[in-house]
C-alpha positions in Angstrom: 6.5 48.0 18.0 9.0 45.8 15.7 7.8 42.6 17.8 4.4 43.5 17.5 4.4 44.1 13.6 6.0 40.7 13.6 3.4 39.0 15.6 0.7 40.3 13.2 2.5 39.4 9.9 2.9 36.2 11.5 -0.8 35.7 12.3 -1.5 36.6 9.1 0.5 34.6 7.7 -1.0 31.5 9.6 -4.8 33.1 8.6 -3.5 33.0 5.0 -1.7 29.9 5.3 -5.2 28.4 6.8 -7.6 29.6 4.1 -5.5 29.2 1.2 -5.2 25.4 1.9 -9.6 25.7 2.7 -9.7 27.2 -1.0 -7.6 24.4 -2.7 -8.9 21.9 -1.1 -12.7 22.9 -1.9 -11.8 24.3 -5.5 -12.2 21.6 -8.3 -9.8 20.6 -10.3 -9.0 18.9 -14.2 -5.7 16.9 -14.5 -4.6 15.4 -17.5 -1.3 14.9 -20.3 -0.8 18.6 -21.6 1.6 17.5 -23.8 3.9 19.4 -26.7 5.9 17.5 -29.3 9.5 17.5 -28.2 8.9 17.2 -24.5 11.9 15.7 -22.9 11.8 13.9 -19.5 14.4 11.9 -17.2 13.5 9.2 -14.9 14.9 7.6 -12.2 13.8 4.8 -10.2 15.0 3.3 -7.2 13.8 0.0 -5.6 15.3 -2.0 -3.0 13.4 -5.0 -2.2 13.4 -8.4 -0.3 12.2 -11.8 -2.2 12.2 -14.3 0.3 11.6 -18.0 -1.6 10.4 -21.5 0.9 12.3 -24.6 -0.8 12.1 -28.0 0.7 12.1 -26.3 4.0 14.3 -24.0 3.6 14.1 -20.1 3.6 16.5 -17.9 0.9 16.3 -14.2 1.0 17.4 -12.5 -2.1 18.3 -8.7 -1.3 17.9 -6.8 -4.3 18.8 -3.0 -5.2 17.6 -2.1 -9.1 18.4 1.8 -10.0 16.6 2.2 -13.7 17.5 5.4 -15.4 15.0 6.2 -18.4 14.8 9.4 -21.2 11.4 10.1 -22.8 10.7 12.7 -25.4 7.2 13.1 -27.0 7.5 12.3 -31.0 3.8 12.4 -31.9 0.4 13.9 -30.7 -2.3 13.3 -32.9 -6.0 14.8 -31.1 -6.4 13.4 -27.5 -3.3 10.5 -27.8 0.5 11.4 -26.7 3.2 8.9 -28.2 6.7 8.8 -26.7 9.7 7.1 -26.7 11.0 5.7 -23.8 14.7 4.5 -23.7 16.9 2.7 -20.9 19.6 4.6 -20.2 21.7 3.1 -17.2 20.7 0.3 -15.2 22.4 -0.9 -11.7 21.8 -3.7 -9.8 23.0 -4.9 -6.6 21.8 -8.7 -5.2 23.0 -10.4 -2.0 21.9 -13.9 -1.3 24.0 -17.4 0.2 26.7 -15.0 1.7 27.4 -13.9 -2.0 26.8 -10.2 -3.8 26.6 -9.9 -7.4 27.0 -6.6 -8.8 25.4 -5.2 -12.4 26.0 -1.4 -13.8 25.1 -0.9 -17.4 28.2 1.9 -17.1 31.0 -0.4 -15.4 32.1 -2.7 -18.2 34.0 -4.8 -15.1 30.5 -6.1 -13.4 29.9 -8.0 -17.2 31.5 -10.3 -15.7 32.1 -13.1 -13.5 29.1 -13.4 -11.4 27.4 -10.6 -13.1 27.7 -12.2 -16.5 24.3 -13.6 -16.8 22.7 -10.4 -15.4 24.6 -8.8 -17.9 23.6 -11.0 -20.6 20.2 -10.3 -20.5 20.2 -6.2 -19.5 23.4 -5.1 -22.2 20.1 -5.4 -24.6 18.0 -3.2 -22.8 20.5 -0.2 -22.7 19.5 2.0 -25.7 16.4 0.2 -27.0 13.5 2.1 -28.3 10.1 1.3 -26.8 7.4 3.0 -28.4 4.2 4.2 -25.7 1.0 5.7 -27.1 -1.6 7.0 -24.0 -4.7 9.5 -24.4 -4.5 12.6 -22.0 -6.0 10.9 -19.4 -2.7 8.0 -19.2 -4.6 4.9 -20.5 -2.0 3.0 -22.1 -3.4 2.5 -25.9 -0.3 0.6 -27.6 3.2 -0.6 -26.6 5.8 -0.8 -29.9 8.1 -3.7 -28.1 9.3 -4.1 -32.0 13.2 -2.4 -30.9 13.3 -4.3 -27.6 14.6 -7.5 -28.3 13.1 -10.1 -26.1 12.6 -8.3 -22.8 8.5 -7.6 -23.2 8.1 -8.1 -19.4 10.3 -5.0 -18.2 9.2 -2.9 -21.1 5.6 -3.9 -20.5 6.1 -2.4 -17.0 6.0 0.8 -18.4 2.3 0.6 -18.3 2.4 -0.7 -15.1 1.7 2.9 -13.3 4.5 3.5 -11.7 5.7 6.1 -14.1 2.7 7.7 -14.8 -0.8 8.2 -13.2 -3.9 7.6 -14.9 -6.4 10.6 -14.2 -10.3 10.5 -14.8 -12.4 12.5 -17.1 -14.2 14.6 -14.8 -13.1 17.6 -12.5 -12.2 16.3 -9.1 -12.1 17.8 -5.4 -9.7 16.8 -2.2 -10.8 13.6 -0.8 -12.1 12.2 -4.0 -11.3 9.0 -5.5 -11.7 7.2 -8.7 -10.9 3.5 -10.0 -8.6 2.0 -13.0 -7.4 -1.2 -14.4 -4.4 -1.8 -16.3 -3.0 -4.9 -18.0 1.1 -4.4 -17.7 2.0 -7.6 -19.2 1.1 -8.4 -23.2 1.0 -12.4 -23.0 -0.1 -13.1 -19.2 -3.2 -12.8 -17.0 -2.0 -10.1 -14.9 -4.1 -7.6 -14.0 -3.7 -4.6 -11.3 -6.4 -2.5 -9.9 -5.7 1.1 -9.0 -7.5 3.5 -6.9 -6.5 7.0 -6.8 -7.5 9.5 -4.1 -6.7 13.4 -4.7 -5.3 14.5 -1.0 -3.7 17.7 -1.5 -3.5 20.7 -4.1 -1.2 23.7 -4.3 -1.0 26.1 -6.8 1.3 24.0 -9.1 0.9 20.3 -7.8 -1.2 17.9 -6.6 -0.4 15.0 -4.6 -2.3 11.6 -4.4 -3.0 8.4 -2.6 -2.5 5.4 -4.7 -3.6 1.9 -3.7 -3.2 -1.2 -6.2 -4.3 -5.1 -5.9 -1.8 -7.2 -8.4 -3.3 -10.5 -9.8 -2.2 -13.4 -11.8 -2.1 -16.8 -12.7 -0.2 -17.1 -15.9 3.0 -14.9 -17.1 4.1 -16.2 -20.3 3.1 -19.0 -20.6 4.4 -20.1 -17.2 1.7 -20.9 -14.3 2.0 -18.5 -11.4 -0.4 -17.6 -8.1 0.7 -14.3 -7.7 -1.4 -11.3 -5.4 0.0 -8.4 -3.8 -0.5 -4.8 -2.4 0.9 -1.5 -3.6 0.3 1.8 -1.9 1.7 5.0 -1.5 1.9 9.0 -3.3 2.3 10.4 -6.6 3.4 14.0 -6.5 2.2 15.4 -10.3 2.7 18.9 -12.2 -1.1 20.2 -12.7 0.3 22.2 -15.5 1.7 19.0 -17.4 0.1 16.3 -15.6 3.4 14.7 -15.4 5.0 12.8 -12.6 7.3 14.5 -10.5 7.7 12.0 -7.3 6.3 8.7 -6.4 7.1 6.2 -3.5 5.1 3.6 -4.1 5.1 0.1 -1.5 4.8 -3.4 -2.7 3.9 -6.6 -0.7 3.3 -9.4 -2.8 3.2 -13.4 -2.0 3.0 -15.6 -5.1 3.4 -19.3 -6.0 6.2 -20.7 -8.5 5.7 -24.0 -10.2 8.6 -25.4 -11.0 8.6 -29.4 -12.2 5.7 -30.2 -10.3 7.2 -28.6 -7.2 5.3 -25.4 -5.8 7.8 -22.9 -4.3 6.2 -20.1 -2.6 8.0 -16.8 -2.2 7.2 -13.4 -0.9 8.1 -9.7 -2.3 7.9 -6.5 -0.3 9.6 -3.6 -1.7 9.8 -0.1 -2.0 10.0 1.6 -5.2 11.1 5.8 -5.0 11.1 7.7 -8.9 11.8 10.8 -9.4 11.7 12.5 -12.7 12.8 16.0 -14.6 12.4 17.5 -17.6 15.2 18.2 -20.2 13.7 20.2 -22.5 
């Protein structure tokens, strides 16, 4: 009798299981930024990547590992727009390239120097720098306050990249359905990156999506570039806040360097995984 009682609950269970995904997946739904003032969140982001650079014939591979951990807390919503403040918190990097490893960690006062001095140099200014984001409740990036940052505009930029954050449309959506968005990440360059989003799965606090990006350019401050590359993967998102809670997101890019007249192409592919929390 106790087997057969199992057997049942565990077809039901599978009947359930069956239907319940059938219902999600049929059952519209809204996602946006719900939002309240004080909102605290923690990100982390991990991306190991190799840039491979062709120099009179020659082929370098720089192996890179960057860990970025960010705080945000919402200070302002005013109608439909959400303004935070986003602040680097700890930054590591690892590089390996001729044989040689340099070593960065925003924490380990020992990697400011020696070969990580330069690296140093320039990320010491990041850690605890206000950077002002103001999006609607859909994630369109309306204004970025770089005015705290010092003079690191193209990380900070980045912000509005879409990596931490998706940008939902202004209609209900089903399973299966897709919708379109351009971003600019970069103030001062021509770079551009086209995102399409597909909705693949709901459950009764999340939805997860497909994200597929083209990255453009031909000018990053000031400096002449060919850049063009490929990003895909999922963004796993609170339906309740809207908010990010995983992403693993792939990058293959090849771009074109010109430095003194001499074109140096090089090659990215990467993997970037963030995860995020909220504090309060």
């Amino acid at each position: 009798m106790k087997l057969k009682i199992q057997k049942v609950l565990l077809a039901f269970t599978v009947i359930f299981l069956v239907f319940a995904s059938n219902g999600f997946a049929q059952k519209s739904i809204e996602l946006k930024y719900n939002l309240n003032v004080g909102d605290s969140y923690s990100f982390v982001s991990n991306t190991e990547q190799d840039i491979t650079f062709d120099a009179m014939g020659t082929t370098t591979t720089l192996e890179q590992v960057m860990v970025f951990d960010m705080s945000t807390i919402v200070n302002k919503i005013e109608g439909d727009d959400i303004s935070e403040v986003y602040v680097f918190d700890r930054i590591k990097m690892d590089q390996k390239i001729f044989g040689m490893e340099m070593k960065y960690d925003s924490d380990d006062s020992s990697t400011f120097e020696g070969m990580g001095a330069q690296i140093a140099e320039q990320m010491n200014k990041i850690i605890g720098a206000q950077i002002e984001v103001v999006k609607d409740n859909r994630g369109n990036v309306l204004d970025i306050d770089l005015s705290k940052f010092n003079d690191n505009s193209d990380l900070a930029n980045s912000l509005s990249s879409g990596n931490t954050h998706a940008v939902y449309p202004d209609r209900k959506i089903k399973v299966g359905e897709s919708w379109e968005t351009d971003v600019n990440p970069l103030k001062g360059s021509e770079m551009k990156v086209h995102v399409v989003y597909t909705l693949i799965k709901v459950s009764r606090k999340h939805a997860e999506l497909s994200v597929k990006g083209n990255v453009t350019a031909n000018e990053i401050e000031g400096e002449e570039i060919v850049l063009n590359g490929n990003t895909a993967g999922t963004m796993k998102v609170d339906r309740k806040t809207g908010m990010l809670i995983s992403s693993t997101i792939d990058l293959d890019m090849s771009l074109e360097l010109d430095q003194g007249g001499t074109k140096i192409p090089a090659t990215i592919m990467g993997t970037t995984i963030t995860t995020v929390s909220k504090v309060k």
